[in-house]
C-alpha positions in Angstrom: -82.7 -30.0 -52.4 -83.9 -27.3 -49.5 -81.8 -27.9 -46.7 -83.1 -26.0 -43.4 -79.7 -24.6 -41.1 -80.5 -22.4 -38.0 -78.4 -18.9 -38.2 -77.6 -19.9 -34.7 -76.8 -22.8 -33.7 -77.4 -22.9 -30.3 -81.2 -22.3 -31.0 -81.7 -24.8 -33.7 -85.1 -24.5 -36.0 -87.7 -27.2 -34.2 -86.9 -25.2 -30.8 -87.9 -22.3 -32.5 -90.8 -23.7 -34.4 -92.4 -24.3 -30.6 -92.0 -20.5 -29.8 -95.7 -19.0 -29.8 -94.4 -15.4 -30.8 -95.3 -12.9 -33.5 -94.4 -11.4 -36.2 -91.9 -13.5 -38.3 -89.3 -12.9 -39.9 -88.2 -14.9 -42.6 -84.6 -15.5 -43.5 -83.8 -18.1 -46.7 -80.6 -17.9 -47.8 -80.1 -19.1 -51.6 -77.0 -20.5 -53.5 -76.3 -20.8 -57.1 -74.7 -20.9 -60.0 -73.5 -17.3 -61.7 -75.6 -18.4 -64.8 -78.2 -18.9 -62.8 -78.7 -15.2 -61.4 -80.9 -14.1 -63.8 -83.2 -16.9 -64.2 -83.5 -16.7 -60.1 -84.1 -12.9 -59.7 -86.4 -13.2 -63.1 -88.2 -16.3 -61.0 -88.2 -14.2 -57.1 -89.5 -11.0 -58.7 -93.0 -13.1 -59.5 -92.6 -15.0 -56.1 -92.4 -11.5 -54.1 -95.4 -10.0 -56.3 -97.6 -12.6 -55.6 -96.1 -12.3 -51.4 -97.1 -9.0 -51.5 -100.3 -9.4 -52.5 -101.1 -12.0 -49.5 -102.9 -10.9 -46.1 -100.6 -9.9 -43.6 -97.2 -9.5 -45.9 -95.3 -6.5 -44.8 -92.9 -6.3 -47.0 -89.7 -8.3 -48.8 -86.0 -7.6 -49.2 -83.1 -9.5 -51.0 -79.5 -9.1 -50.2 -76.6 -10.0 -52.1 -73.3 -11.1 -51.0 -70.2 -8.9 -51.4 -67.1 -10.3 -52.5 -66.3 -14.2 -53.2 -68.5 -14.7 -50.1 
């Protein structure tokens, strides 16, 4: 299940939410299974296609830990 966790904890998400500011900048951070890699980057390369085909969408990166981080 989703579970939302600020970055920073001192500025938790629903304070942020009430921020009128612009652009965003969206940060998910995903966990899984090694057997699961290449379903999920099989699964994101179709969800950042369709992103980047939606008004406004600047662009998308994904950034793999290093390590057994």
């Amino acid at each position: 299940m989703p579970q939302l966790r600020p970055l920073d904890a001192a500025f938790p998400i629903d304070r942020q939410i009430m921020i009128d500011a612009s652009p965003v900048v969206l940060v998910n951070v995903f966990t899984l299974d090694a057997a699961d890699e290449q379903t999920f980057l099989r699964v994101r390369e179709d969800d950042a296609a369709f992103m980047k085909r939606q008004p406004g969408f600047i662009s998308t990166q994904l950034h793999r830990a290093i390590g057994q981080s």
